[in-house]
C-alpha positions in Angstrom: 90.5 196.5 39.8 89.9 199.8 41.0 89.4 198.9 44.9 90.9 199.4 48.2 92.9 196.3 49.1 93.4 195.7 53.1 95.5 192.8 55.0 94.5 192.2 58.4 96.6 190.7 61.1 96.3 189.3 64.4 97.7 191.5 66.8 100.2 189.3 68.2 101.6 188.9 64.3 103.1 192.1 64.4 106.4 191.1 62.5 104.7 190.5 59.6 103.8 194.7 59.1 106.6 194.1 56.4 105.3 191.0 54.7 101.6 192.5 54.7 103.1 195.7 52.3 105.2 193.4 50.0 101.8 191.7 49.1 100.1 194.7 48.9 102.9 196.3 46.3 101.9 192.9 44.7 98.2 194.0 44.2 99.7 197.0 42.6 101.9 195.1 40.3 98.5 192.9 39.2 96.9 196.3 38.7 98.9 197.7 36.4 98.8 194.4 34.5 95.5 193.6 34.4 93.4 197.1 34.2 91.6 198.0 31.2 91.8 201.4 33.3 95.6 202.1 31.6 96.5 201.9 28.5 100.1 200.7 29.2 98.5 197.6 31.2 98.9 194.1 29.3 95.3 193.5 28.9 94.6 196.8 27.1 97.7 195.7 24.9 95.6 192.7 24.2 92.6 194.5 24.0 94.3 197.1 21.0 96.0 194.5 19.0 94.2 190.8 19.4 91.9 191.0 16.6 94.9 191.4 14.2 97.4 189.2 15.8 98.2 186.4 18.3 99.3 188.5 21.3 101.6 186.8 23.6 101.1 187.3 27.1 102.7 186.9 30.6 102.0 183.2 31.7 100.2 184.3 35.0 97.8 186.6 32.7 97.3 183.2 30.4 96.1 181.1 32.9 93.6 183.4 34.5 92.5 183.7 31.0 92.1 179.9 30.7 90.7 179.6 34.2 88.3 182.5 33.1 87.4 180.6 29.6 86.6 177.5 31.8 84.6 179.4 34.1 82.5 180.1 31.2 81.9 176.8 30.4 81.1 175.4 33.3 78.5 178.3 34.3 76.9 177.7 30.6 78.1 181.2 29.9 76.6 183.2 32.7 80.1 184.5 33.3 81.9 185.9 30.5 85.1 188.5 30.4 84.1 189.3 27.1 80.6 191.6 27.8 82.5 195.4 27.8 80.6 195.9 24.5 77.3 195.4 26.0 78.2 197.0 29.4 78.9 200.3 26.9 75.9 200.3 25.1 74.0 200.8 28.3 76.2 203.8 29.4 77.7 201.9 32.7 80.9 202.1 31.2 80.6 206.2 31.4 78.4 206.3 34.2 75.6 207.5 32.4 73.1 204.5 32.4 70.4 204.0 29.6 68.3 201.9 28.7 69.0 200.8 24.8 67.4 199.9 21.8 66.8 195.7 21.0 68.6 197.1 18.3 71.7 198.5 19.9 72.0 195.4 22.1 71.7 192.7 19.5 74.8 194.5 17.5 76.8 194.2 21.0 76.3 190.8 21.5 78.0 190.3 18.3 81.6 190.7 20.0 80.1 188.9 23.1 81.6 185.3 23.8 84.4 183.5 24.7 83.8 181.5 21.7 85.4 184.7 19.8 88.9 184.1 22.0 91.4 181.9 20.8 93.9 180.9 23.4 96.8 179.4 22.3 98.5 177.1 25.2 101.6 176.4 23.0 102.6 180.2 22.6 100.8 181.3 26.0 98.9 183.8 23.3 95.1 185.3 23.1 93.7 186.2 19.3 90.3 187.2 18.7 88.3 186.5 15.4 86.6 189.2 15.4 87.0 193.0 15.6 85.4 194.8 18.9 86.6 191.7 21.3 87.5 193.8 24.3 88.8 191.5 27.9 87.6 192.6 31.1 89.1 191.3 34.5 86.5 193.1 36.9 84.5 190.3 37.9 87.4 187.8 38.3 90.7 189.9 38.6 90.2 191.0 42.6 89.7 187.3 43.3 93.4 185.9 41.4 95.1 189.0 43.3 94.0 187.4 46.6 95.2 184.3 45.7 98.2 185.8 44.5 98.5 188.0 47.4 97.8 185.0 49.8 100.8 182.7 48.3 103.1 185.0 48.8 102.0 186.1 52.6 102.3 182.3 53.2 105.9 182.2 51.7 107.1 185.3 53.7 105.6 182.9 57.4 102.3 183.9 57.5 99.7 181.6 58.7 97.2 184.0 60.0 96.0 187.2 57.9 92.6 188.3 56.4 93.0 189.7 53.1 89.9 191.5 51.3 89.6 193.6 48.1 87.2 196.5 47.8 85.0 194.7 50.6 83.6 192.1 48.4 86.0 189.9 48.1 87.8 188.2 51.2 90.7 185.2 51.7 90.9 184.1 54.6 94.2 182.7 56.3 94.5 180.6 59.3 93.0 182.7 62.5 94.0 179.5 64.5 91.2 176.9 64.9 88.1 179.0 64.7 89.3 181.3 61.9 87.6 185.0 60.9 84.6 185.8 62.3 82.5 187.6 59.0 79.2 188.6 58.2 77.2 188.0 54.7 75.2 191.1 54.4 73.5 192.8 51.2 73.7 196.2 50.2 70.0 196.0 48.8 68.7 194.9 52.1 70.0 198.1 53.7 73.5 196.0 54.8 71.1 193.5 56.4 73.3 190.5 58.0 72.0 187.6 56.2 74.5 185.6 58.2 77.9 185.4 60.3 80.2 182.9 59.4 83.9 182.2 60.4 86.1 181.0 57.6 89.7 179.5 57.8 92.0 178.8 54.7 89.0 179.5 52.4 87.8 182.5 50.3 84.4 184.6 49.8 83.0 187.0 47.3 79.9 189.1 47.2 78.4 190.2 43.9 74.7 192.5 43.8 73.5 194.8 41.3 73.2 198.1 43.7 76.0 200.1 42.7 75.1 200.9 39.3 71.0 201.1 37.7 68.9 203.0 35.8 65.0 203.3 36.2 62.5 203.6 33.4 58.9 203.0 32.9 59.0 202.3 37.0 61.2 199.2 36.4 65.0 199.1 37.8 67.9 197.6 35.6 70.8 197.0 37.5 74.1 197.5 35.8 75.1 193.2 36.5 74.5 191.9 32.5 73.6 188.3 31.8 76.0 188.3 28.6 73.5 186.0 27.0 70.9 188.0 26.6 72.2 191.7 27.2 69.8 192.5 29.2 70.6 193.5 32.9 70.1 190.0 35.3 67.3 189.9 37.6 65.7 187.8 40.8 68.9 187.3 42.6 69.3 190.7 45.0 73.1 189.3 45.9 75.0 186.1 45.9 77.9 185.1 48.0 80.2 182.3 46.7 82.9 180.5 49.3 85.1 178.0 48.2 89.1 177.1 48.1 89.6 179.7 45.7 89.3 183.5 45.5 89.7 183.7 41.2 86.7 181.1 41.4 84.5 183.2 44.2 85.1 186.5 42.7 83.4 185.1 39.2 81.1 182.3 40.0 79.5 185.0 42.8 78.4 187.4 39.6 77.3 183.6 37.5 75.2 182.9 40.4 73.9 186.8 40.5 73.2 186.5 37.0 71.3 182.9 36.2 70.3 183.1 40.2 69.3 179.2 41.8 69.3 176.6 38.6 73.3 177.4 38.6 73.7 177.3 42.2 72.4 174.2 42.7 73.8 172.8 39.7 77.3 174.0 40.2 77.4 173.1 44.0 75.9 169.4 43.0 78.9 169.4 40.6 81.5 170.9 42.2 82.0 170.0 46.1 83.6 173.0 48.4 81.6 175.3 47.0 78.9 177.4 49.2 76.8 179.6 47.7 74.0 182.0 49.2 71.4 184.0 47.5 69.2 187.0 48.8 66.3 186.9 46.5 64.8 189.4 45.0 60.8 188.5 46.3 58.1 190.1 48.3 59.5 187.4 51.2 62.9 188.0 51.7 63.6 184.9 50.8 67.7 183.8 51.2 68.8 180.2 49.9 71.7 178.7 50.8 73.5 175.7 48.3 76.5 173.3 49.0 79.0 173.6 52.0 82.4 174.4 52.0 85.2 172.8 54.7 86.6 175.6 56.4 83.3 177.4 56.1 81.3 177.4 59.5 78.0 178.9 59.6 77.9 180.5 63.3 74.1 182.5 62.7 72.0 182.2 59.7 68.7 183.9 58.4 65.5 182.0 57.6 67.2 179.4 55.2 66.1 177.5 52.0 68.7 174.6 51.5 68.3 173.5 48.1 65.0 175.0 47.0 63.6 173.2 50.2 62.2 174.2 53.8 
């Protein structure tokens, strides 16, 4: 995952100094699982030898991979684990962004798709029918360790603890009634506060496409790919996502960064507990805002769109 986890604690919740590291030793257990940054992790196992086999994996992995796979239908394939390949051919991989051939792109996007993972319920086992499948957790993996981390906090007695992973991606426990005072903000916007919201029992994640780009022919291609297309996404600035969830923030905020206000609307219609809010990319500034979320309490707010409507 690659990110600095932090649990937060009420002053008065001292006690729990000791429950707070056991779930932090828990993000590193998760780590070592589910990095494609080892090679001893279980997904690179899965990564090496799925194209050949049916791997069989630990049941926790399985079912972020099913969650994942449903993910992927639901956001008509705006978020995928599968787009490594592509996320290679333009050099964000190595840090040394390009811009690629059509040519180069369209032979990645052959080992693009969920549709090329088979996962096998019965045997808790992922096989891919094709060679080049590679599994990446990075836009889903910080969210399940939150959950994760959050169960077992609330196991050990804790009913009040902020939890966040590489900044991004928050769970919030308890905070008594009025719960954790936090501010939306986007990096592109100079770490402009969209708005300050305080959130109890509920999760957030914040996906944008400033950390990584390349510029050419004056035009900037940030290094968040729609795994439809290949082609870096574009019009969405940033996207926050809250809902019950962390594992569904973390990936439905880079869906919504990628295919932007058509799937925010339509997933919040679909899906209630589910706030989503986007900093356009515009000459205006524009910020839209979709759904609500219980737990979710929106204490200042920027010039908001609700729905595509003033």
């Amino acid at each position: 995952m690659a990110c600095r986890f932090e649990v937060v604690l009420p002053g008065e919740d001292a006690r729990f100094v000791p429950a707070a590291r056991t779930a932090l030793n828990l993000a590193d257990r998760l780590e070592a699982r589910l990095t494609v940054f080892r090679d001893t992790s279980e997904l690179s196992r899965v990564n090496r030898l799925a194209a050949d086999a049916r791997v069989p994996v630990h049941p926790g992995l399985f079912d972020l991979l099913r969650h994942a796979a449903d993910l992927h239908a639901t956001t008509d394939g705006a978020f995928d684990i599968t787009s490594t390949p592509l996320s290679r051919c333009w050099g964000f991989l190595r840090r040394a962004a390009q811009v690629p051939a059509d040519d180069s792109i369209s032979m990645a996007r052959e080992t693009v798709g969920m549709h090329l993972v088979e996962l096998d319920e019965t045997a808790s086992s992922v096989r891919f029918t094709k060679p080049g499948v590679e599994l990446n957790l990075g836009s889903i993996g910080k969210g399940y360790a939150l959950d994760r981390m959050g169960e077992k906090l609330r196991r050990l007695g804790v009913r009040n603890a902020l939890i966040s992973a590489g900044g991004s991606s928050i769970l919030a426990l308890g905070a008594d009634r009025d719960g954790w005072p936090i501010d939306v903000t986007s990096k592109l916007r100079d770490g402009m506060s969209l708005a300050k919201l305080r959130l109890r029992d509920v999760a957030m994640a914040t996906s944008g496409a400033g950390e990584q780009f390349v510029v050419e022919g004056g035009r900037r291609f940030g290094h968040v790919l729609d795994p439809r297309t290949g082609w870096p996404a574009e019009g969405v600035l940033s996207a926050t996502v809250v809902t019950r969830d962390a594992t569904t923030a973390d990936a439905l905020a880079t869906a919504c960064l990628i295919d932007g206000t058509a799937l925010a609307a339509r997933y919040c219609a679909a899906h209630p507990e589910t706030l989503v809010i986007l900093a356009l990319d515009d000459d205006r500034g524009t910020v839209k805002m979709f759904g609500a979320c219980t737990g979710a309490t929106i204490m200042r707010s920027g010039p908001w769109v609700r729905d595509g409507h003033r």
